[in-house]
OpenMM code with the backbone's topology and positions (N, CA, C; nanometers):
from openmm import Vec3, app, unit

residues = "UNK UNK UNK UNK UNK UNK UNK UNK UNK UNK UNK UNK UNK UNK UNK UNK UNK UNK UNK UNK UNK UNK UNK UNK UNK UNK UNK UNK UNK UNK UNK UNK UNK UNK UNK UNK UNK UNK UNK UNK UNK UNK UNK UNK UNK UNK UNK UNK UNK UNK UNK UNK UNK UNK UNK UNK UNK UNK UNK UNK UNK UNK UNK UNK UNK UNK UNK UNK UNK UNK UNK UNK UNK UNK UNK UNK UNK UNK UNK UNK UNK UNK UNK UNK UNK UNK UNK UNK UNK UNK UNK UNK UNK UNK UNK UNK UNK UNK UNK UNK UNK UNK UNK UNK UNK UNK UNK UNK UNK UNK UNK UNK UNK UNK UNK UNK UNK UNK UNK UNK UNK UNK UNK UNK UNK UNK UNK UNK".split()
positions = [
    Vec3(-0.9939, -0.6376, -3.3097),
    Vec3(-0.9162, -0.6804, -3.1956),
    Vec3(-0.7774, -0.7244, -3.2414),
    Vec3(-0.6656, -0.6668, -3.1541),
    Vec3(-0.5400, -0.7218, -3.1569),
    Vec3(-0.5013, -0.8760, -3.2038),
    Vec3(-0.4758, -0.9687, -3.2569),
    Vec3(-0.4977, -1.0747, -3.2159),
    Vec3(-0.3467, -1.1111, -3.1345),
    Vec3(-0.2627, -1.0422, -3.1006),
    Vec3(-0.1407, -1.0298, -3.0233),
    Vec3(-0.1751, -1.0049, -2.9076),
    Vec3(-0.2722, -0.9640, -2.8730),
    Vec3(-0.3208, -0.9275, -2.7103),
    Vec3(-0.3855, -1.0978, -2.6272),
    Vec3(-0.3251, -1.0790, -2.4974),
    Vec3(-0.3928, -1.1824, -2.4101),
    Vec3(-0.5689, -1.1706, -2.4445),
    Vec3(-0.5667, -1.3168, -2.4381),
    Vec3(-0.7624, -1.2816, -2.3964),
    Vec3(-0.7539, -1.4239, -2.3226),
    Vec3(-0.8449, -1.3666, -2.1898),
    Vec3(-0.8715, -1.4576, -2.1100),
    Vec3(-0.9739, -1.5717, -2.1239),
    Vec3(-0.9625, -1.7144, -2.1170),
    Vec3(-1.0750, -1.7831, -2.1086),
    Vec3(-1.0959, -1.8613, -1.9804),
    Vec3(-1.2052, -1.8268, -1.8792),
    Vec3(-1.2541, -1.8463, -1.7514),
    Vec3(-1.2294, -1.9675, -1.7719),
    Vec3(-1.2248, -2.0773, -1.8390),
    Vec3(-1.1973, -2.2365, -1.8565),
    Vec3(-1.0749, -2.2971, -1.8234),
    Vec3(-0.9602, -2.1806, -1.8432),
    Vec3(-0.8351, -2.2901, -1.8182),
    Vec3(-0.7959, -2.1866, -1.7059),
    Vec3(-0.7228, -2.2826, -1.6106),
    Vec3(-0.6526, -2.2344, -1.5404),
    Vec3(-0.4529, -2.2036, -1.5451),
    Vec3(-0.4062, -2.1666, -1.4674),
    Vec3(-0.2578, -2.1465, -1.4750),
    Vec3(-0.1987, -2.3191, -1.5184),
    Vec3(-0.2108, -2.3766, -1.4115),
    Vec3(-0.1486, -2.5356, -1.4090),
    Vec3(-0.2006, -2.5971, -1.5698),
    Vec3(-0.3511, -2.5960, -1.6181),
    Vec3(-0.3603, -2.6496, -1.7626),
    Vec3(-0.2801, -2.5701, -1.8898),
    Vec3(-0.3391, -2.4628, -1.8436),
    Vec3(-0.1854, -2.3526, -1.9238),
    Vec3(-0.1095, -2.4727, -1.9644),
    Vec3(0.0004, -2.4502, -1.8818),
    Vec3(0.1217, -2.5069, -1.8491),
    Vec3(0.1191, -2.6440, -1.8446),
    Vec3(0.0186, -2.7452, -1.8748),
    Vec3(-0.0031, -2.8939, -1.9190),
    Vec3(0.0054, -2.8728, -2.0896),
    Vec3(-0.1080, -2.7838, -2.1037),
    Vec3(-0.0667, -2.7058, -2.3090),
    Vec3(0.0398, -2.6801, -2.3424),
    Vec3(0.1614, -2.5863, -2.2832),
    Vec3(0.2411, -2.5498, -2.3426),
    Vec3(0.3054, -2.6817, -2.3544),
    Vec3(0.3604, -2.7549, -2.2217),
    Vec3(0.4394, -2.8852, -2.1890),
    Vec3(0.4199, -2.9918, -2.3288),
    Vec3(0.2982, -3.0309, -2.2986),
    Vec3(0.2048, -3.1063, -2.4412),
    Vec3(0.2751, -3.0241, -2.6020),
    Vec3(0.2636, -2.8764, -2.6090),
    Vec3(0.3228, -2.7867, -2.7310),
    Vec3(0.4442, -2.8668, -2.7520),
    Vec3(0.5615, -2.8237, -2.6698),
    Vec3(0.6701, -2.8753, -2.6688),
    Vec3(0.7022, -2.9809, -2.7091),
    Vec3(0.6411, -3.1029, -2.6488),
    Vec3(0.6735, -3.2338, -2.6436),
    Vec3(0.6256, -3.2570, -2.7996),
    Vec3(0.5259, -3.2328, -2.8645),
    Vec3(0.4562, -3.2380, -2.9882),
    Vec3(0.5947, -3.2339, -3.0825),
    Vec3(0.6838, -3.1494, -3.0578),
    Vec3(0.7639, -3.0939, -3.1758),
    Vec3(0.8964, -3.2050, -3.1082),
    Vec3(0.9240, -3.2470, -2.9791),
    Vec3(1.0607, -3.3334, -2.9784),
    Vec3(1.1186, -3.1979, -2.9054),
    Vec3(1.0788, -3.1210, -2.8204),
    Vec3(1.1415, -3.0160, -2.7507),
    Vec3(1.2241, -3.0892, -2.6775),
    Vec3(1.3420, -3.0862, -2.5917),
    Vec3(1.4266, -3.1934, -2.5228),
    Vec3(1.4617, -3.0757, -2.4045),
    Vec3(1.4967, -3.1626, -2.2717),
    Vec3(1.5430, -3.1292, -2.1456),
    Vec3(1.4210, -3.0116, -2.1133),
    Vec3(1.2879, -3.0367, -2.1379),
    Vec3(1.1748, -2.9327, -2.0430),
    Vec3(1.1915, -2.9824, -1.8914),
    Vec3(1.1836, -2.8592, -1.8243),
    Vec3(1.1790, -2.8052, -1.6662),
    Vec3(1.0382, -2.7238, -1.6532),
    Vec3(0.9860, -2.7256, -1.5505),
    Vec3(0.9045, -2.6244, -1.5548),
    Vec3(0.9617, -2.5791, -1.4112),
    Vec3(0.9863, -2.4494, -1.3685),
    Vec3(1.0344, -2.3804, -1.2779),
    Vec3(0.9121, -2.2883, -1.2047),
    Vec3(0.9071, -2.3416, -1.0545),
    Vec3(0.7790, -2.2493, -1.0135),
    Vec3(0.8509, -2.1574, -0.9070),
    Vec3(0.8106, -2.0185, -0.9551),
    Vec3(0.8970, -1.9213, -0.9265),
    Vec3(0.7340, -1.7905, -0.8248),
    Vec3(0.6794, -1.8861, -0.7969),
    Vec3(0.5848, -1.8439, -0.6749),
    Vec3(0.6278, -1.7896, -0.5470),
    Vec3(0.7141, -1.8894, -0.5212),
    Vec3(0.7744, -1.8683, -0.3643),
    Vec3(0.9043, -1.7778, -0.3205),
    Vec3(0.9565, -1.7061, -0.4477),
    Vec3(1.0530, -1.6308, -0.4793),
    Vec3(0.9854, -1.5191, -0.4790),
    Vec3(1.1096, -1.4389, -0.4050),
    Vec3(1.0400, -1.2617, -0.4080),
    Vec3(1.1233, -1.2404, -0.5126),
    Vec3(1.0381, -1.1226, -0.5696),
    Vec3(1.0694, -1.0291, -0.7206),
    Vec3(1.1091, -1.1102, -0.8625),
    Vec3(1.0415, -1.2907, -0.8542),
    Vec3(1.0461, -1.3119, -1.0020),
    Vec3(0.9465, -1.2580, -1.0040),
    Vec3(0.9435, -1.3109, -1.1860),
    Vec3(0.8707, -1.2182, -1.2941),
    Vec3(0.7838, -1.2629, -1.3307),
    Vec3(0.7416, -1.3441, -1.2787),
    Vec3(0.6428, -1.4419, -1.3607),
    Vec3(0.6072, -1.5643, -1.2047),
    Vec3(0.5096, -1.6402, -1.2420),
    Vec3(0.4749, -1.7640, -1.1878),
    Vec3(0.5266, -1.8636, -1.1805),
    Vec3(0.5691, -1.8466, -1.3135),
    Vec3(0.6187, -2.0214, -1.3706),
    Vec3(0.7159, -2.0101, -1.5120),
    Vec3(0.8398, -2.0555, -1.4956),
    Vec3(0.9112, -2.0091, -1.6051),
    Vec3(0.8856, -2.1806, -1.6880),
    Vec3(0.9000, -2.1400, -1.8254),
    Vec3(0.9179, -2.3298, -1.8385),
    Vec3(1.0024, -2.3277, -1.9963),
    Vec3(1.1127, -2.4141, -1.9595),
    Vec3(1.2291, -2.3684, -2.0575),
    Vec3(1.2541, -2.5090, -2.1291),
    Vec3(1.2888, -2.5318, -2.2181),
    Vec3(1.3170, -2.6504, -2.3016),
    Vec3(1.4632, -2.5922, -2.4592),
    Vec3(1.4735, -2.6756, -2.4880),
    Vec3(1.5781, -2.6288, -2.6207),
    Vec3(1.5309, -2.7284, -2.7395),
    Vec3(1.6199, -2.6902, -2.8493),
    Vec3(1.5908, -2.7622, -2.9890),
    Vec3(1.7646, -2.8125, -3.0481),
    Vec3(1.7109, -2.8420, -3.1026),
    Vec3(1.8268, -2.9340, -3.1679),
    Vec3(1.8794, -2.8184, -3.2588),
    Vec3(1.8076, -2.7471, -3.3652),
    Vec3(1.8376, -2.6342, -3.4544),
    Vec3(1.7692, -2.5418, -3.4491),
    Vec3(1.7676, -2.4105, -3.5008),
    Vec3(1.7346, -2.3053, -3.4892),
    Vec3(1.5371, -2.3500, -3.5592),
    Vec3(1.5580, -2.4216, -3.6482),
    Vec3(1.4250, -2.4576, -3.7037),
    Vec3(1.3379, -2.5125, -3.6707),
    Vec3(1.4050, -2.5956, -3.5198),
    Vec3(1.3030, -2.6823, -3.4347),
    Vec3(1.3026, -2.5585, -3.3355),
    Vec3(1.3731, -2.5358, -3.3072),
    Vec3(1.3333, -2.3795, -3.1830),
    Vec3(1.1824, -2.2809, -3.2302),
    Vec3(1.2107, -2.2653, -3.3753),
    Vec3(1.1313, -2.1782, -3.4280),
    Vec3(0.9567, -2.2596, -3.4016),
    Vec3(0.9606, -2.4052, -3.4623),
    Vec3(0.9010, -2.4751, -3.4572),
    Vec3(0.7932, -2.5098, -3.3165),
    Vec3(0.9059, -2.5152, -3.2233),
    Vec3(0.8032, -2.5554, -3.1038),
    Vec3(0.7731, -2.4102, -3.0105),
    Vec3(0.7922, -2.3205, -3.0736),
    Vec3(0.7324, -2.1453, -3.0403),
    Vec3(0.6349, -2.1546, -3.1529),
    Vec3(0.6221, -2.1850, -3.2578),
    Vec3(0.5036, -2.1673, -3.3258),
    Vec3(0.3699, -2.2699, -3.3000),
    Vec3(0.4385, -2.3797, -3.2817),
    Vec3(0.3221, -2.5026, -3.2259),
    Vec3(0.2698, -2.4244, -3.0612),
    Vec3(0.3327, -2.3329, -2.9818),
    Vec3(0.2694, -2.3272, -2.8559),
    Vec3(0.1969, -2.1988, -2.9075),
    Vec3(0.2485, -2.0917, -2.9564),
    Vec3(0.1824, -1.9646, -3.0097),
    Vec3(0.0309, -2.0621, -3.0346),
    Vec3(0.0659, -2.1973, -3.1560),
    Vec3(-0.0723, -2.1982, -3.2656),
    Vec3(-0.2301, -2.2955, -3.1219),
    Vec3(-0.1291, -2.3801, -3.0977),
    Vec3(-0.2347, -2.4364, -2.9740),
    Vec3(-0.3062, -2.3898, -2.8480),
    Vec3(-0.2507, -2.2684, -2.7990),
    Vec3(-0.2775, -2.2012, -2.7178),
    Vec3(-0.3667, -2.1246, -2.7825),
    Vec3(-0.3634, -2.0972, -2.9044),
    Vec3(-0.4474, -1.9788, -2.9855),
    Vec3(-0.5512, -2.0930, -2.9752),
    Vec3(-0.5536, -2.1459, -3.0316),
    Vec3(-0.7014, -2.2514, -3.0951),
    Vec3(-0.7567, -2.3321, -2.9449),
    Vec3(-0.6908, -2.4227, -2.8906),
    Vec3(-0.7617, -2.4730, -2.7568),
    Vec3(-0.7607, -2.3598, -2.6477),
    Vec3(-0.7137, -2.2602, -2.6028),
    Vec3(-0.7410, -2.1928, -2.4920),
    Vec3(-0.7652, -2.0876, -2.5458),
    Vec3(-0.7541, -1.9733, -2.6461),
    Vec3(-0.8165, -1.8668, -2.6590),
    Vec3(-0.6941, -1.7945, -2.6054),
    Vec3(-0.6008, -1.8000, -2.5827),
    Vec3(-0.5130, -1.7026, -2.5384),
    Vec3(-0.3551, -1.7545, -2.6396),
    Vec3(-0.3348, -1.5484, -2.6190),
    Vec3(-0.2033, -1.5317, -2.6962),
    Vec3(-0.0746, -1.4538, -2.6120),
    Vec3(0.0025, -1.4224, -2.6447),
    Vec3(0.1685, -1.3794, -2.6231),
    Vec3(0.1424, -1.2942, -2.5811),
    Vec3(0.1564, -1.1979, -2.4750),
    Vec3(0.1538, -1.0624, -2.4628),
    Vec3(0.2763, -1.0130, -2.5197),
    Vec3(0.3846, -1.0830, -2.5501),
    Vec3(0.5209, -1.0351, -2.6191),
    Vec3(0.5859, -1.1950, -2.6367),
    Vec3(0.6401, -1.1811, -2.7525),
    Vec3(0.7322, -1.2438, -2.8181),
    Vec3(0.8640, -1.1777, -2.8676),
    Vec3(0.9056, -1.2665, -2.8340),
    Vec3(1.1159, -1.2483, -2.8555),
    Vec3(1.1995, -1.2975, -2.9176),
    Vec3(1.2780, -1.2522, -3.0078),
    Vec3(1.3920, -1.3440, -3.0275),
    Vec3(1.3350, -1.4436, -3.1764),
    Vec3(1.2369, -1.4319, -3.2497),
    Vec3(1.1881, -1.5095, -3.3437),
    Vec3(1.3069, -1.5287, -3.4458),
    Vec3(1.3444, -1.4329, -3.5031),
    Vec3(1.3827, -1.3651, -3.6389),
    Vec3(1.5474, -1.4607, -3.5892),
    Vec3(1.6593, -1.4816, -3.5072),
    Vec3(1.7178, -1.5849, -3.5167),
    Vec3(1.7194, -1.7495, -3.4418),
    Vec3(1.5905, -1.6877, -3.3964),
    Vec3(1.5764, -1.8936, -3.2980),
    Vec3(1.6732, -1.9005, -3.2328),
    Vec3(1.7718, -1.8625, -3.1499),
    Vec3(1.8475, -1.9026, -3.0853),
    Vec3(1.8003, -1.9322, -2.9352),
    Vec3(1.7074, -1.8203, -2.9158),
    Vec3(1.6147, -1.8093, -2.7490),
    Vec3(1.5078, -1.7489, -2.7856),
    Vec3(1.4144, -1.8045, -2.8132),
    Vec3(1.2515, -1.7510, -2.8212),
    Vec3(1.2261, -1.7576, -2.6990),
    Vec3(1.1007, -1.6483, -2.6809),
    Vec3(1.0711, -1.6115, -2.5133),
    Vec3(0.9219, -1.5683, -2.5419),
    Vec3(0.8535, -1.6473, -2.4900),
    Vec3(0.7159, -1.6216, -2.5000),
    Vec3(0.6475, -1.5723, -2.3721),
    Vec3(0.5754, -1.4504, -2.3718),
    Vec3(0.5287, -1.4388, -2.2364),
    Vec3(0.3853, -1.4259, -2.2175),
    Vec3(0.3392, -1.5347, -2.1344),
    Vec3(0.1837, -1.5361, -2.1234),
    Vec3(0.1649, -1.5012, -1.9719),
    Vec3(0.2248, -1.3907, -1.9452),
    Vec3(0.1646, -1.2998, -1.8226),
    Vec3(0.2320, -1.3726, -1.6786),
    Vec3(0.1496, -1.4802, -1.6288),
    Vec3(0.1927, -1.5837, -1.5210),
    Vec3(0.3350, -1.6944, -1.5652),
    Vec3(0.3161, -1.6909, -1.6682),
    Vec3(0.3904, -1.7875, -1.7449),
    Vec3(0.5075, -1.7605, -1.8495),
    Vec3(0.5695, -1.7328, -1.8468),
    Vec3(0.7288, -1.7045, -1.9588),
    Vec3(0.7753, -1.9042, -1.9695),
    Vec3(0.7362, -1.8465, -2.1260),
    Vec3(0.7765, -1.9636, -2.1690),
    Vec3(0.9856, -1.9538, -2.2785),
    Vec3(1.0441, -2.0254, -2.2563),
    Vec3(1.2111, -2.0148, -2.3136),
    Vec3(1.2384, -2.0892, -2.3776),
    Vec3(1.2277, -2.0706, -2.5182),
    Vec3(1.2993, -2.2228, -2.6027),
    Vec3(1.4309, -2.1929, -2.6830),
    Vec3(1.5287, -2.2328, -2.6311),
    Vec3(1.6350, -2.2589, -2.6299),
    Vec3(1.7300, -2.3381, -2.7426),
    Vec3(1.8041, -2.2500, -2.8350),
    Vec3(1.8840, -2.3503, -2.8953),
    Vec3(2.0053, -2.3960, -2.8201),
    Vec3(2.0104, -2.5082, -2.8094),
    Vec3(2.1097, -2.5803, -2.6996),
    Vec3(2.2522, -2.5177, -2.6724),
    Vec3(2.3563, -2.4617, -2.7131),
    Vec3(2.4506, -2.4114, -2.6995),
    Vec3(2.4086, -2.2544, -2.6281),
    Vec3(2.2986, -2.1792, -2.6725),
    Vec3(2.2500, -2.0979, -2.5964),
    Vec3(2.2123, -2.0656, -2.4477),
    Vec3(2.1264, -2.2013, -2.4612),
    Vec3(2.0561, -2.2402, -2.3471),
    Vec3(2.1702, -2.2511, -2.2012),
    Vec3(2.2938, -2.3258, -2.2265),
    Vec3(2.3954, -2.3400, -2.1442),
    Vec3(2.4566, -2.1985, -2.0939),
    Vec3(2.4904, -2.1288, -2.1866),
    Vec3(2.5226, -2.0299, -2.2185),
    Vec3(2.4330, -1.9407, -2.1085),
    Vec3(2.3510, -1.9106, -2.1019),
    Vec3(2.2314, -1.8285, -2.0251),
    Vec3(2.2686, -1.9145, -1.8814),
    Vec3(2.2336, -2.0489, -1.8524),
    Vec3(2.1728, -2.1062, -1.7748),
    Vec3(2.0634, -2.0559, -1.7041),
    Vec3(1.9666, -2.0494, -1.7450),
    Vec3(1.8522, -1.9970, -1.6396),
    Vec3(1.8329, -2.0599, -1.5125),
    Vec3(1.8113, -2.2002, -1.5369),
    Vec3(1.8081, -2.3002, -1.3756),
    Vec3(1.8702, -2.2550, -1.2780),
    Vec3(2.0150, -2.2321, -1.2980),
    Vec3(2.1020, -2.2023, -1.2496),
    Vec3(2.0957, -2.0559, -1.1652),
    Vec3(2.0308, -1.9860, -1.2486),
    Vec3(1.9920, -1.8027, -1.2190),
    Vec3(1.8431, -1.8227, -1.0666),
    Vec3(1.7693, -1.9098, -1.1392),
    Vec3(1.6283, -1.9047, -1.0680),
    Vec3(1.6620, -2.0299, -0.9632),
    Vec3(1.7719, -2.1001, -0.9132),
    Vec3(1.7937, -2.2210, -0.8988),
    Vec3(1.7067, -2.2095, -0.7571),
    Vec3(1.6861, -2.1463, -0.6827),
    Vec3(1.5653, -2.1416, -0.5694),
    Vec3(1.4309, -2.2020, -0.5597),
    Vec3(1.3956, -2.1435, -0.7126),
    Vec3(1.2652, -2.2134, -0.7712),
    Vec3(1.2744, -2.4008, -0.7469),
    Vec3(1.1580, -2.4492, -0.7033),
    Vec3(1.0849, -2.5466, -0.7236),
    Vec3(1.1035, -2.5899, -0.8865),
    Vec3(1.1676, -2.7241, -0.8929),
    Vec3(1.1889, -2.7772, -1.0392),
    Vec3(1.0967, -2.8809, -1.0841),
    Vec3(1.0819, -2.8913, -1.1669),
    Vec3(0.9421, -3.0119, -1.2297),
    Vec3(1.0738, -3.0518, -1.3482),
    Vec3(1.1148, -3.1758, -1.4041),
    Vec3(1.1181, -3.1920, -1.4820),
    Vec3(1.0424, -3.2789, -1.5821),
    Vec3(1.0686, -3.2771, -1.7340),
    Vec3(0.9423, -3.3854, -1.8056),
    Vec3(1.0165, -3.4296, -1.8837),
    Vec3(1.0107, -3.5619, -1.9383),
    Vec3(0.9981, -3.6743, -2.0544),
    Vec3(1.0313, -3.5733, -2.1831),
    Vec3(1.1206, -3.6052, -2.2320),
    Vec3(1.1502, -3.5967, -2.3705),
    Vec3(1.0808, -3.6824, -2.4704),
    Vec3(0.9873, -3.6807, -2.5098),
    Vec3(0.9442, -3.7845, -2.6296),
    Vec3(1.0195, -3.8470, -2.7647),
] * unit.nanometer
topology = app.Topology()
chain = topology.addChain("A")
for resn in residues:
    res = topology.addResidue(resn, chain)
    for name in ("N", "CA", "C"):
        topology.addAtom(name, app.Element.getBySymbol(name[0]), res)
């Protein structure tokens, strides 16, 4: 088996998903997480976008590998595609319902996603 391929576990749902990744993030000092629910929007791409940034390219790298490694081990599910590793500037993780964006801060502005999806329903969270 792939181990790059989704595999579903009947146990978690979308919303705990997305309590894991949040939890991923926060683990590493991810700063300014949103979670964007992009349900009520015609033709996004996803469910739920949820974007955060890093201080350096090494904490970017960092809190994409802590959500890759926790999602692998507590939920059984992986990336259907990953992006952007090789310079950390915008890692983009996509778990189907869920596109996850971690952001090196000058990037992040740069893009503005909020700003793009700004329709979406905003959640923001606690920086630890």
């Amino acid at each position: 088996m792939n181990l790059e391929t989704k595999v579903d576990d009947p146990n978690i749902g979308i919303e705990e998903l997305n309590d894991l990744i949040i939890d991923s993030i926060q683990d590493i000092k991810g700063k300014q997480i949103v979670k964007l629910d992009l349900r009520e929007l015609d033709e996004a791409p996803a469910d739920f976008f949820i974007i955060c940034e890093g201080e350096s390219n090494t904490q970017v790298k960092a809190i994409s590998d802590n959500i890759h490694r926790r999602l692998k081990q507590e939920a059984a599910t992986f990336p259907s595609h990953v992006e952007g590793e090789k310079n950390a500037l915008w890692i983009c993780l996509d778990y189907f319902n869920t596109v996850v964006h971690i952001f090196y801060k000058e990037t992040r502005s740069f893009y503005e996603l909020e700003a793009l999806w700004s329709d979406a329903k905003l959640t923001e969270y606690d920086t630890l």
